[in-house]
C-alpha positions in Angstrom: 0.0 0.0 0.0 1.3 3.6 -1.1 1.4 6.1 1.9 -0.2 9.4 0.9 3.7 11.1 0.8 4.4 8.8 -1.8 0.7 9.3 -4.1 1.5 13.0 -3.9 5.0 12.3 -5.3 3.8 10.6 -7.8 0.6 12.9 -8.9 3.4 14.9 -8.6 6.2 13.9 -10.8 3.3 12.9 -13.3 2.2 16.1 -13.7 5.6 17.2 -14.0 6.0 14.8 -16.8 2.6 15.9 -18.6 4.0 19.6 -18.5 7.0 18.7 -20.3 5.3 16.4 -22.7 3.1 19.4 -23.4 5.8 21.8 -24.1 7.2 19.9 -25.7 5.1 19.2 -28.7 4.3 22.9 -28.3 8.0 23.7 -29.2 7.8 21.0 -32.4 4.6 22.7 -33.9 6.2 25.9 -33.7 9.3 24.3 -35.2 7.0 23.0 -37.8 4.0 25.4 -38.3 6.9 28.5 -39.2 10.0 26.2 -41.1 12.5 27.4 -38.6 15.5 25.3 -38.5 16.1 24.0 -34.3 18.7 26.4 -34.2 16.8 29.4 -34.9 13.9 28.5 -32.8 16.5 27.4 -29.8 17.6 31.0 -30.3 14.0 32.9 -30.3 13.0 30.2 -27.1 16.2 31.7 -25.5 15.2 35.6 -26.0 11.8 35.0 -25.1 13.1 33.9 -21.7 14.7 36.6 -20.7 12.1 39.0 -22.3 9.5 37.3 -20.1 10.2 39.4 -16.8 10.7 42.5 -18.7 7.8 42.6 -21.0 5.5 41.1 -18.2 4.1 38.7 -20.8 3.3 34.8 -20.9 6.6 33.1 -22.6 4.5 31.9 -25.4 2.6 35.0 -26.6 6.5 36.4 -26.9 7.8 33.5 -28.4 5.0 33.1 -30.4 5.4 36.7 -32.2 9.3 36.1 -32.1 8.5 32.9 -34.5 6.1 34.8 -36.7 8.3 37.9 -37.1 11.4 35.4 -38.0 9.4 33.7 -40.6 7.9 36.7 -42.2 11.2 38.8 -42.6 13.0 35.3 -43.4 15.9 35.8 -40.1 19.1 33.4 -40.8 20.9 32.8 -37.6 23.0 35.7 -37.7 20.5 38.0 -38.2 18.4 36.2 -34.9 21.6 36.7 -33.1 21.9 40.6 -34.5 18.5 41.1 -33.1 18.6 39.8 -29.6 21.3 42.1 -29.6 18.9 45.1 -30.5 16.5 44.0 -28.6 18.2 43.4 -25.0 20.0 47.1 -26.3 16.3 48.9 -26.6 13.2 46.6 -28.1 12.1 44.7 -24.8 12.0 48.2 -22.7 10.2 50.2 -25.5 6.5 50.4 -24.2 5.5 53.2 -27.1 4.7 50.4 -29.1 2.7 47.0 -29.5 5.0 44.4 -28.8 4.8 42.9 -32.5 5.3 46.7 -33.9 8.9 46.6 -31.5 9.7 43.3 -33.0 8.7 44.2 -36.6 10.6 47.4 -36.2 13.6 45.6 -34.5 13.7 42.7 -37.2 13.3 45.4 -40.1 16.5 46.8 -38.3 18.0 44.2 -38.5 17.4 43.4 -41.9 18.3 46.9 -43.2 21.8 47.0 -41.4 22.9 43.7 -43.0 21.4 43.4 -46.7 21.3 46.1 -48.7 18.2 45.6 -50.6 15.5 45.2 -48.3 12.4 46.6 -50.7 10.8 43.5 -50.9 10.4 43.3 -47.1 9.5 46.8 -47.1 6.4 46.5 -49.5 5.4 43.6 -47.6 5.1 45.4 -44.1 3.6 48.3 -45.8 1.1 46.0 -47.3 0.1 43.8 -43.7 0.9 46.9 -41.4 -0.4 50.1 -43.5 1.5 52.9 -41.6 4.6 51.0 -40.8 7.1 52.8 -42.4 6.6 56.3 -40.6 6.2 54.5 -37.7 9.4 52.9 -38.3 10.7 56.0 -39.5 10.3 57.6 -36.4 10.8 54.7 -34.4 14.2 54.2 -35.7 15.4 58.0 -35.4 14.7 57.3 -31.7 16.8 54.2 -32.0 19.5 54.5 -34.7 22.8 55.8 -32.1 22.3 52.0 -30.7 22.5 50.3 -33.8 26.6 49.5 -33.9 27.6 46.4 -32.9 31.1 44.8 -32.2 32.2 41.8 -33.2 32.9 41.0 -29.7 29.3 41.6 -28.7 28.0 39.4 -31.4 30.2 36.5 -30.6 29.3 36.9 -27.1 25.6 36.9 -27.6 26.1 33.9 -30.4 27.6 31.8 -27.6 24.9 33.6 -24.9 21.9 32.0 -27.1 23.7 28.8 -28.3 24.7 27.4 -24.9 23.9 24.0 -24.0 24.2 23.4 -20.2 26.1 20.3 -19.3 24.0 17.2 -18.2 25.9 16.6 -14.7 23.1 13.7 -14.3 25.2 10.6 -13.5 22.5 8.2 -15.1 22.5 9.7 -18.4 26.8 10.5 -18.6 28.6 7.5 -19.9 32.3 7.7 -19.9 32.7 5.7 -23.3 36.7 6.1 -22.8 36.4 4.0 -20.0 34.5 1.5 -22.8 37.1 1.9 -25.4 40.0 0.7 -22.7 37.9 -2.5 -22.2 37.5 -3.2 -26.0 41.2 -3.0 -27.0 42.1 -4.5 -23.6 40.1 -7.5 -24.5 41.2 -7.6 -28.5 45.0 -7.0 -27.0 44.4 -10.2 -25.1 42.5 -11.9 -27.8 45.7 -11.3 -29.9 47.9 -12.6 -27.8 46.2 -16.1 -27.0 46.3 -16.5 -31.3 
């Protein structure tokens, strides 16, 4: 018989496990529903986070609009990386704004510092926002003295938004040197009895 410590456990740890099971197909129809590669999306999960306690906003509704805005300006990597940077710098704290204006503004940004042909992306957030460009226009007088950045900065948030924390669980790290010893111990010895 289970004591009531132990049904509360496992209510417990089940619930925990229905969360994460949730999420997690959560994350894959994202992944899916806007052709991000998991790189990308690992990146825009990573901002959201840390955009969550400034923006007092549920993590999804921000990671959702972080997806969409990706997909419809077409962000490679380095150009999610470029705008985490603008965005930590001044998109997150600027209330003037709806959120997906700041990210539509940011990502346009973005885009416009690092192609230079950007007329297509233009027309098409003329043509789903009608007003955005003097809205950006002023917007980004506001903004354009923070729009260097370093190589130093990039690399630094690169490695910020691509790091992987190391599993210190003992159950799931396997020391396959140890392994490897054992095999060519064993063939060393097979060798010699021949």
């Amino acid at each position: 018989m289970l004591k009531t410590s132990q049904i509360s456990e496992d209510e417990e740890n089940s619930s925990e496990t229905s969360e994460n099971n949730h999420s997690t197909v959560y994350n894959q129809t994202l992944i899916s529903d806007f052709g991000l590669s998991y790189k990308s999306y690992q990146f825009l999960q990573r901002l959201s986070l840390g955009a969550q306690f400034i923006r007092q906003e549920p993590i999804e509704f921000i990671l959702f609009h972080l997806c969409q805005v990706s997909k419809s300006l077409n962000l490679s990597e380095l150009e999610i990386v470029w705008f985490g940077i603008y965005l930590s710098r001044f998109g997150w704290t600027d209330y003037d704004y709806s959120l997906e204006n700041v990210l539509n503004f940011t990502a346009f940004a973005t885009k416009s510092v690092l192609n230079e042909n950007c007329d297509g992306i233009e027309q098409d957030l003329q043509k789903d926002f009608p007003g955005f460009l003097e809205e950006y226009r002023t917007w980004f007088g506001k903004n354009k003295h923070l729009l260097n950045i370093g190589y130093f900065e990039l690399n630094s948030k690169y490695e910020e938004l691509s790091y992987v924390k190391p599993d210190n669980d003992e159950r799931t790290a396997i020391d396959y040197n140890f392994y490897v010893s054992q095999l060519l111990e064993s063939n060393n010895n097979i060798k010699q009895e021949d």
